[in-house]
C-alpha positions as CSV (number, residue, x, y, z in Angstrom):
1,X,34.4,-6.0,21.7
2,X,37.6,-5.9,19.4
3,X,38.7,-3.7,16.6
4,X,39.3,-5.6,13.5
5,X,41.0,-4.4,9.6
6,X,39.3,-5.0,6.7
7,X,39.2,-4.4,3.3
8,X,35.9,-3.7,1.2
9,X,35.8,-6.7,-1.8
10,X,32.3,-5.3,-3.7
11,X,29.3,-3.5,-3.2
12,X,25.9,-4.8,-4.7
13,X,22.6,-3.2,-5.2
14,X,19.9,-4.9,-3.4
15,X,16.7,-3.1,-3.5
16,X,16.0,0.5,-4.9
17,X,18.0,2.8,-3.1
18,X,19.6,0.0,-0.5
19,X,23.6,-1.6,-1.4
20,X,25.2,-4.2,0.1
21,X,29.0,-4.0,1.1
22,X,31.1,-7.4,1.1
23,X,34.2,-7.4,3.1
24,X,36.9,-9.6,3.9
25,X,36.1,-11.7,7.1
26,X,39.0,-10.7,9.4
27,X,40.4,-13.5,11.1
28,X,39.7,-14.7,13.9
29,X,36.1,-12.8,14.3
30,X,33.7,-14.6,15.4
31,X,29.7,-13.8,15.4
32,X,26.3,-15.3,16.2
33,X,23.7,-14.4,13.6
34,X,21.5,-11.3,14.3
35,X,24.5,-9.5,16.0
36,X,25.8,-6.1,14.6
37,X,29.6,-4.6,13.9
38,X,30.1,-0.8,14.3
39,X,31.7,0.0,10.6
40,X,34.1,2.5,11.0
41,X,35.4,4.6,7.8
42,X,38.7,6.9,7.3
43,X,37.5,10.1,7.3
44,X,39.8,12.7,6.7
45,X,40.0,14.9,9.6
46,X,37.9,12.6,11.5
47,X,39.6,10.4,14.7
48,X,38.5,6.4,14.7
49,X,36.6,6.8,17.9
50,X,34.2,9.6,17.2
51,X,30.7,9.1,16.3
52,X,30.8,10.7,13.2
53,X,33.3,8.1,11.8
54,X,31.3,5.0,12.7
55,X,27.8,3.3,12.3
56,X,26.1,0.6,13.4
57,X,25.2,-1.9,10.9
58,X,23.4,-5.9,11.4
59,X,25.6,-8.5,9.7
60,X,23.4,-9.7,7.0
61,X,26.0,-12.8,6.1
62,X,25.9,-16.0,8.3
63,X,28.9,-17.5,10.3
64,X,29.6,-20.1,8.2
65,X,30.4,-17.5,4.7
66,X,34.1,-16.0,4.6
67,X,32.4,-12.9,4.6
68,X,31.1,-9.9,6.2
69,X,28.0,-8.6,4.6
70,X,26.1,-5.4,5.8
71,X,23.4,-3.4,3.8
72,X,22.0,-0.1,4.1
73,X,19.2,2.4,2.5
74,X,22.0,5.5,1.2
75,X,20.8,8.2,2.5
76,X,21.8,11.7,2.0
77,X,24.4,12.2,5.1
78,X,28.4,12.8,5.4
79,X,28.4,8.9,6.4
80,X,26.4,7.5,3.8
81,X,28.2,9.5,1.0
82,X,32.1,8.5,2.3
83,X,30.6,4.6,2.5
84,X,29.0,5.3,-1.0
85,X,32.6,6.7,-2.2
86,X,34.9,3.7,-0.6
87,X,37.0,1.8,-3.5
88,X,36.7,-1.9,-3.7
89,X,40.1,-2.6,-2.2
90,X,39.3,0.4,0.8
91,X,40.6,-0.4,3.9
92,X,38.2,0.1,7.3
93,X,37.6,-1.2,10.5
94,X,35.2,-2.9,11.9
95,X,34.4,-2.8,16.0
96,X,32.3,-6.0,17.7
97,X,30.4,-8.1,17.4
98,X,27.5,-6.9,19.8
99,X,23.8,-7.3,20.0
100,X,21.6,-9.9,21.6
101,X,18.9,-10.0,19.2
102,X,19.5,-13.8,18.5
103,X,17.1,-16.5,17.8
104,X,16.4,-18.9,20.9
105,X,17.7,-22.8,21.1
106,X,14.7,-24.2,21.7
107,X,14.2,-26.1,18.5
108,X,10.4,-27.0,19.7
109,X,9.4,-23.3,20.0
110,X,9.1,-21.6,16.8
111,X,10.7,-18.3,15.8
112,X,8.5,-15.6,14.1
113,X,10.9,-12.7,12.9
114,X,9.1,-9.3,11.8
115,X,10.9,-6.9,9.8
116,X,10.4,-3.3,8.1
117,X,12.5,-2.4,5.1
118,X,15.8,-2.3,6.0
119,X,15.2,-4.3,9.4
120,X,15.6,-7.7,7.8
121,X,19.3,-7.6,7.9
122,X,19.6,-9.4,11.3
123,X,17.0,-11.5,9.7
124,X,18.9,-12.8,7.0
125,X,21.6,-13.9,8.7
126,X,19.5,-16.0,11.0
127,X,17.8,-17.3,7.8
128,X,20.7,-18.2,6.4
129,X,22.3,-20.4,9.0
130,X,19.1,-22.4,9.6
131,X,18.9,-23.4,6.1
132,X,22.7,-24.2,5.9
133,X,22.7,-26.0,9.3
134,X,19.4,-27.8,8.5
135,X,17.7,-26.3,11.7
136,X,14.8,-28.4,12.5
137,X,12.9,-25.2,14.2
138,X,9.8,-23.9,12.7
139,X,10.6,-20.2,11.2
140,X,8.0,-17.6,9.7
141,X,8.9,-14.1,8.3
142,X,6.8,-11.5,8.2
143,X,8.2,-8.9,5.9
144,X,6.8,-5.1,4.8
145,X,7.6,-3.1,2.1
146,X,6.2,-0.5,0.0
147,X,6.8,-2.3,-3.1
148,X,8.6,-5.1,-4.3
149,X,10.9,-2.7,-6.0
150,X,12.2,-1.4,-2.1
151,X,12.5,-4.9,-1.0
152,X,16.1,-5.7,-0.2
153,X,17.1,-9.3,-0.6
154,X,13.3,-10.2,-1.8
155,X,14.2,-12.7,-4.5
156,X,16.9,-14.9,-2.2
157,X,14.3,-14.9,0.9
158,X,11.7,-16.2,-1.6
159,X,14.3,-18.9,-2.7
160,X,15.4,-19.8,1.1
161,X,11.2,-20.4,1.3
162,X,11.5,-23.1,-1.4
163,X,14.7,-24.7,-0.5
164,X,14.1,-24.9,3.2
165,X,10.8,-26.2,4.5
166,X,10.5,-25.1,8.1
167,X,10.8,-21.6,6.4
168,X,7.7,-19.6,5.6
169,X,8.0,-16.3,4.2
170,X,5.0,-13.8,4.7
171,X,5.8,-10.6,2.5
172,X,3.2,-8.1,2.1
173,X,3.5,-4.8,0.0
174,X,1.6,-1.7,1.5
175,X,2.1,0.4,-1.4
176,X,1.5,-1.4,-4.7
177,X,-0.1,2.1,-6.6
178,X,3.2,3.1,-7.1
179,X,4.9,-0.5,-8.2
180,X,5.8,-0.6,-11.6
181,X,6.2,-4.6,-10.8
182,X,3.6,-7.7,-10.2
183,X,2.9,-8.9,-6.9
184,X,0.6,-11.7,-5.9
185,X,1.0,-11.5,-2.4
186,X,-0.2,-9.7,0.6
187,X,-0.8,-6.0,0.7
188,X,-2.3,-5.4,4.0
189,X,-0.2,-3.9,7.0
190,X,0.7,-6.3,9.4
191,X,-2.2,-5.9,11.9
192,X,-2.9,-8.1,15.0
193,X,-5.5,-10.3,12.4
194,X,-2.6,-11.2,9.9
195,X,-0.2,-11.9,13.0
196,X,-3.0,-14.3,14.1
197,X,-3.6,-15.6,10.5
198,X,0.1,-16.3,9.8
199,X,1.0,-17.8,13.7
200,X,-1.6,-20.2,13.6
201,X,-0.7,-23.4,14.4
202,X,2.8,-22.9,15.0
203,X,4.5,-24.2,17.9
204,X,4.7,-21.3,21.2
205,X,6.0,-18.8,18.9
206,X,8.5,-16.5,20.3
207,X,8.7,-13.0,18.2
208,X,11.7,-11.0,17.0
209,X,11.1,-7.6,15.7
210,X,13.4,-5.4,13.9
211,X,13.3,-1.8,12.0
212,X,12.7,1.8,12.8
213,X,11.8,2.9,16.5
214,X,8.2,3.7,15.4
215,X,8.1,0.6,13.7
216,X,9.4,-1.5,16.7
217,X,7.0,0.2,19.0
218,X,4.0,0.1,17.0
219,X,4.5,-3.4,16.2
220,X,4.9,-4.1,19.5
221,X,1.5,-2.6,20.7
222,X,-0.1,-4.9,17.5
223,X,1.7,-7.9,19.3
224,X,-0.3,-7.2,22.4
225,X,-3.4,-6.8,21.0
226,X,-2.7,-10.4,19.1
227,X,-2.5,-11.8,22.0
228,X,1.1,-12.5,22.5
229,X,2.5,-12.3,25.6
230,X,4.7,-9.5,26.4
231,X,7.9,-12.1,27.4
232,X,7.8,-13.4,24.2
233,X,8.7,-10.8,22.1
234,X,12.3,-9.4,21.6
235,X,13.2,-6.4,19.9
236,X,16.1,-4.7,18.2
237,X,16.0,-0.5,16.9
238,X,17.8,1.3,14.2
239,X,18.3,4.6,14.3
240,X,18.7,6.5,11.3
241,X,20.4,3.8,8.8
């Protein structure tokens, strides 16, 4: 990995709680989509290489955009609150890429990518090459939420669905009592009996899950018990983002 500079253009709300921070695309950095960058911020008092400085974040922008996108849920810690504070115009740096939670080049296997809240970020970089390099590979997302309302990048995944048809999206919303916002969709959890409603028919799936530890694990177990073989599901966990 390499350390690059960078400077931060904008930030952007994307779901209740959850921002989105647009940098400059150093040059020369190149990524596949699904891999992450460790974002590293000038804390006073704070060296470059210790943890406390740096985080680990998914690119959520695809290779082809002249930037780097990452998102996050703000939590209440020292790093979240000196992100939060950054100016447009900051400088950081960035260290990577790294990760080898990327989709497969078998165009005649389908890709089924699960995600939990803030797990889709890998996602949507993946999502957003295929559609801008006309990727001829079947590609289903299963997404869960609480409510539409915590649903980062909800409304350009539903327009990806329309303009791109080997893209299905499969949202569900396990919490809809406290939505103050419609939703025609699914609501149930993503059990082995959706995973086998949604698969069906698609081409030797191979799965990609992505989200908290419990999530990863759990979901997982549900492949398992869907019938999916154990070699054809890859996994990525976030810790604490």
């Amino acid at each position: 990995m390499s350390v690059y500079h960078t400077t931060l253009q904008r930030r952007q709300p994307v779901a209740e709680g959850t921002q989105a921070f647009h940098f400059d695309k150093p040059a020369g950095f190149d990524f596949r989509p699904g891999q992450a960058i460790d974002l590293i911020l000038p804390l006073p008092g704070v060296a470059a290489d210790s943890q406390d400085a740096r985080h680990a974040f998914s690119i959520v922008s695809a290779p082809h955009e002249n930037e780097l996108v990452v998102a996050t849920r703000m939590r209440d810690s020292a790093y979240k609150r000196a992100l939060g504070a950054l100016p447009d115009g900051a400088a950081v740096q960035l260290d990577g890429p790294f990760g080898a939670l990327t989709l497969h080049r078998n165009p005649a296997r389908a890709g089924v990518l699960i995600a939990g809240g803030i797990g889709i970020t890998p996602f949507m970089s993946m999502l957003r090459h295929a559609a801008h390099q006309q990727m001829p590979q079947d590609l289903l997302l299963l997404y869960s939420n609480r409510r539409p309302e915590d649903t980062a990048f909800l409304a350009e995944l539903q327009q990806l669905a329309q303009a791109n048809p080997r893209f299905r999206l499969a949202a569900t919303m396990t919490e809809m009592g406290r939505s103050s916002q419609p939703w025609r969709g699914e609501t149930r959890v993503i059990d082995s009996a959706l995973i086998r409603q949604q698969t069906a028919g698609l081409p030797a799936p191979i799965f990609y899950v992505s989200g908290p530890p419990g999530l990863v694990q759990a979901m997982q177990q549900t492949l398992v018990a869907a019938g999916v073989d154990e070699d054809d599901v890859r996994s990525e966990e976030f810790y604490g983002y």
